[in-house]
N, C-alpha and C positions, 0 to 999 in steps of 0.2 A: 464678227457679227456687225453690222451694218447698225447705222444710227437712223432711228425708227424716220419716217419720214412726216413731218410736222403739218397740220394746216396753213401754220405760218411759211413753212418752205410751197407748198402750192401755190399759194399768197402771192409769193414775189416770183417765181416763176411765169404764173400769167398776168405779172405787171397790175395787180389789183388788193385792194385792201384784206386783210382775214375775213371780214364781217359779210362782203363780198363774195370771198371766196366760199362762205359756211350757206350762205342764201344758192347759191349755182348749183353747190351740191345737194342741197337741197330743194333743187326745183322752185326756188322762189319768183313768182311772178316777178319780182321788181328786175331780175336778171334778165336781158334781152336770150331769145332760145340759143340762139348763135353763139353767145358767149358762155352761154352755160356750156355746149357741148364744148367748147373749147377745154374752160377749167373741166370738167371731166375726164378730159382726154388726157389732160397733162397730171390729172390724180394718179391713174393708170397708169401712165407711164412711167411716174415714180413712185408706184405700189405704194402710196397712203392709204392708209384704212380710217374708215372713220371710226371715231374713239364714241360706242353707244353707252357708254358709262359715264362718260363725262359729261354727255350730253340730257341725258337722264337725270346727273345730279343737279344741272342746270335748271332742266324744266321742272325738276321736282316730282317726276314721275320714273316710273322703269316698267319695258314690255318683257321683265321675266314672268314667268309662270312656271308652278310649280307641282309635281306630281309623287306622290309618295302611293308605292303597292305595296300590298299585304306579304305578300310569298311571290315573285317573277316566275318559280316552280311550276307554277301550273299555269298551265299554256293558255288558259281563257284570257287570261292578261295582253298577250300578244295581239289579240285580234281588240280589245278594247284600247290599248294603246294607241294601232293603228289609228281608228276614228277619232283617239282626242288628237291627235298630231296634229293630221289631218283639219279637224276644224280650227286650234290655234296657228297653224300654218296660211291659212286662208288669211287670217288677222296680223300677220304677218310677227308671231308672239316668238321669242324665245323658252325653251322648256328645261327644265333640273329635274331631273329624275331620281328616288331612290328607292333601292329596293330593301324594305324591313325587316326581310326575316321572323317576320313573325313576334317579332323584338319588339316591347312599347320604348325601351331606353333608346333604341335606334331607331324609332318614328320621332320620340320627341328633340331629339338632337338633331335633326334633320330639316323639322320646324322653326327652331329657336333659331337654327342657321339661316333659313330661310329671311324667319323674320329679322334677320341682323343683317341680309344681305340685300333686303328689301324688296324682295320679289312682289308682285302684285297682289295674287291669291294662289290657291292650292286646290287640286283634286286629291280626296284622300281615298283609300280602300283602305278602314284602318286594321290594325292587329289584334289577333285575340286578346280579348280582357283590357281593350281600350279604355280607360273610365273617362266618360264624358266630360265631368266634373273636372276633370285634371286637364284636359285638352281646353273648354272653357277658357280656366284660367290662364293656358300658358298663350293661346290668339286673341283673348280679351276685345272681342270684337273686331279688333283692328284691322284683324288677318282675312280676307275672305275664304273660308273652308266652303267646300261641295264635298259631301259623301257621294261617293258612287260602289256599284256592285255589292260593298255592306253598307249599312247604316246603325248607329246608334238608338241606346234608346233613350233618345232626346230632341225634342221635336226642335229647338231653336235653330238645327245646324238643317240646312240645305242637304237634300239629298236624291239620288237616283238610281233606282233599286230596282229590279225584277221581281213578282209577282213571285215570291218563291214556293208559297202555300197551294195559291196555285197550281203552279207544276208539278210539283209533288200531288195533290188532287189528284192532277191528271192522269198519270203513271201508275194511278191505283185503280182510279177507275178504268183505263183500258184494260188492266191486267184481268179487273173483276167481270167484265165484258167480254173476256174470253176465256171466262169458264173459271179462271183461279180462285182458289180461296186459301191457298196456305202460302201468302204470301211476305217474304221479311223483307226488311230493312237493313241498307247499311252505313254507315256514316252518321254526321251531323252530330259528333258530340264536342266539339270544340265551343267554348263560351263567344256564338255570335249570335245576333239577330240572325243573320242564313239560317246555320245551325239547325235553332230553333225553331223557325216558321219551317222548314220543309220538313222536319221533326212530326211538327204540329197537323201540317198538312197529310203526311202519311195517315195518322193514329186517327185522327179525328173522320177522313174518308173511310176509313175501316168500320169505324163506327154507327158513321151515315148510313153505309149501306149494310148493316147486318150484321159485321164479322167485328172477332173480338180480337183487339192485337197481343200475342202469344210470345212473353218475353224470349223462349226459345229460336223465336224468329229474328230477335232484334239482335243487332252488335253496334250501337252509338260508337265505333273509334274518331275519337279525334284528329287522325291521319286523315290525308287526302291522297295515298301513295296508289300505286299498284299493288306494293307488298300488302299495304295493310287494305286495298280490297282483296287479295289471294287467302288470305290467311282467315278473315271476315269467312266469306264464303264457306271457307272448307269448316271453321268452328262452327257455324248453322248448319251446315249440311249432317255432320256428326251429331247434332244435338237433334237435329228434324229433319231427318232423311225423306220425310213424305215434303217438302219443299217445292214449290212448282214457280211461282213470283218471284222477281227480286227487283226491288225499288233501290237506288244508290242514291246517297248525296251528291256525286259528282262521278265523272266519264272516268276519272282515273280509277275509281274504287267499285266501278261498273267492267273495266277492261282487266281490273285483278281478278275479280268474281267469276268472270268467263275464262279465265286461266283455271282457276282448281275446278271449274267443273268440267273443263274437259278431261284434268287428270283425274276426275272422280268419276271417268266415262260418261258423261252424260250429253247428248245432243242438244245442243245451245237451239231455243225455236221449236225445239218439238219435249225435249223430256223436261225444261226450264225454261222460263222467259225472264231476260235480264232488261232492266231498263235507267239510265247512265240520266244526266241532268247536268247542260250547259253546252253538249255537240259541240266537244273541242273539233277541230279541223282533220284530227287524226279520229274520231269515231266512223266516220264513213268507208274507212278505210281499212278495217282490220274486215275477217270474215269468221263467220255473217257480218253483215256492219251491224253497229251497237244502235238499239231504239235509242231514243233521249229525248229529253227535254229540252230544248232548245230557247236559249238566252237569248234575247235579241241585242248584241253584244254592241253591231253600229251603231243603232238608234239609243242605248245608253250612254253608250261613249262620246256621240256627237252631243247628247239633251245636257249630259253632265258640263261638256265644254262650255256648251251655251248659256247655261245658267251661272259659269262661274263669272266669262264674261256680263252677264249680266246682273250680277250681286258687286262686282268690283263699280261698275257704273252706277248703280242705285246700293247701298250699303245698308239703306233704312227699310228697303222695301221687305214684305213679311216673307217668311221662309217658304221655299217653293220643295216640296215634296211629290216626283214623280215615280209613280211604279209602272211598271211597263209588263204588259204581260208576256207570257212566255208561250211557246205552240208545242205541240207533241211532236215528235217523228216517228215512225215505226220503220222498223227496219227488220234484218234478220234476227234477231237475238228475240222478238217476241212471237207468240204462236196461240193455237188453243191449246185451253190445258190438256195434257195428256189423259187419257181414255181412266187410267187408274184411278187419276185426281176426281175423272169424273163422277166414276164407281160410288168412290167413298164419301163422295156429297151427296148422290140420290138420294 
């Protein structure tokens, strides 16, 4: 292996001081253009890398930035990734990634690394049964956090969330607009603000408009799987075969649902309408494609970027709290209710 190649070996290759040679490569006015292409040329030529750490510890700063996800599993992740990249790219930021598993010991180890390796700030999407209080303590201000996709329930931390009550709203009342009224739920029992508010969002539209929510209809699993939407499904359907609605927490537990009801013979759009929340990439694409609710995934993931960079610049400035709302999609998987359903409401 070869002996790294030095600033100071650039240095005397093009017959000029280090301090020199540190200014050319960096673009320093003081450098005439001509001679800066020069020492570039001759960096290149003997593969020097600049050393961004060292130079980091020098100015007292570092362009890492740092991202911790809940679960990588589910694929909503991937397209909110994309947009943070994306804008810390623009800024020309370095990024650490990790993914939690669902894990607080492996969020907060990830953290304290973070903070020991001095990254700048963090986008969090933290893990179920994150305690606020214990994260507090362990960034102590110091650290700049941005919640994104979840948040806590704690106003002090910056965050950037989807209108998830909302959505959930929405999904009931189109359902209830065409015709439904035995309509369940599935998902949203894992301990988050999500959870919760699209929880909240179902039961309480139920209510608004007339209908009373029929624990036979509900199945809160704390999975976000296929399996544990297939399996959901089929225990509602056994429990409440007159079933015509179905609201999911998420597209994955929306694409299980439409699996057992087709092995329970039922025509997806005319004998059931299923409707999924977050229009992962693959909802469009199975058949019928899946109704959903639709996360606005770029515009969180870039507002998330942007606030983080902008809490590392101003540190004192008061917490910036964005919710962003969410649109409906319809697709094939919703319909009017079936003739029976209608029967039995006259």
């Amino acid at each position: 292996m070869q002996k790294r190649v030095t600033l100071k070996d650039v240095a005397q290759a093009a017959g000029v001081s280090i301090s020199a040679a540190s200014m050319a490569l960096r673009d320093h006015p003081r450098i005439s253009v001509a001679k800066r292409a020069e020492i570039k040329q001759i960096a290149r030529d003997q593969g020097y890398i600049y050393n961004r750490h060292a130079a980091n510890l020098r100015k007292g700063t570092n362009d890492t930035l740092s991202i911790c996800i809940n679960d990588l599993r589910n694929p909503i992740f991937a397209e909110f990734l994309t947009a943070i990249e994306g804008e810390f790219r623009l800024r020309d930021r370095l990024v650490l990634m990790c993914n939690a598993h669902e894990d607080e010991a492996t969020q907060t180890a990830f953290i304290r690394r973070m903070l020991e390796q001095g990254s700048a700030g963090m986008l969090l999407s933290p893990v179920m049964g994150t305690q606020a209080g214990l994260l507090r303590q362990i960034v102590r201000n110091a650290f700049p956090t941005v919640m994104f996709s979840r948040s806590l329930d704690d106003d002090s931390f910056d965050h950037v969330v989807s209108d998830d009550t909302l959505g959930a709203r929405m999904a009931v009342e189109a359902l209830v607009n065409l015709g439904h009224r035995r309509i369940a739920w599935i998902g949203g029992g894992q301990p988050t603000m999500t959870g919760q508010k699209r929880f909240e969002g179902y039961g309480s539209t139920l209510r608004q408009l007339g209908l009373r929510p029929d624990p036979k209809l509900i199945d809160r699993t704390a999975q976000t799987t296929l399996d544990a939407g297939k399996q959901a499904m089929t225990d509602i359907l056994s429990r409440a075969p007159d079933v015509t609605g179905v609201v999911c927490f998420g597209d994955l537990l929306a694409l299980g649902a439409m699996y057992a009801c087709r092995q329970a013979g039922l025509t997806l759009g005319t004998d059931i309408s299923i409707i999924g929340h977050d229009d992962i990439e693959e909802a469009s694409y199975f058949d019928p494609a899946l109704s959903t609710v639709r996360v606005a995934k770029k515009e969180i993931g870039q507002t998330a970027a942007q606030v983080l960079i902008q809490r590392i610049e101003d540190p004192l400035a008061p917490a910036v709290h964005r919710v962003i709302a969410p649109t409906l999609v319809l697709r094939g998987t919703t319909g009017p209710a079936p003739e029976r359903a209608r029967v039995a409401n006259g």
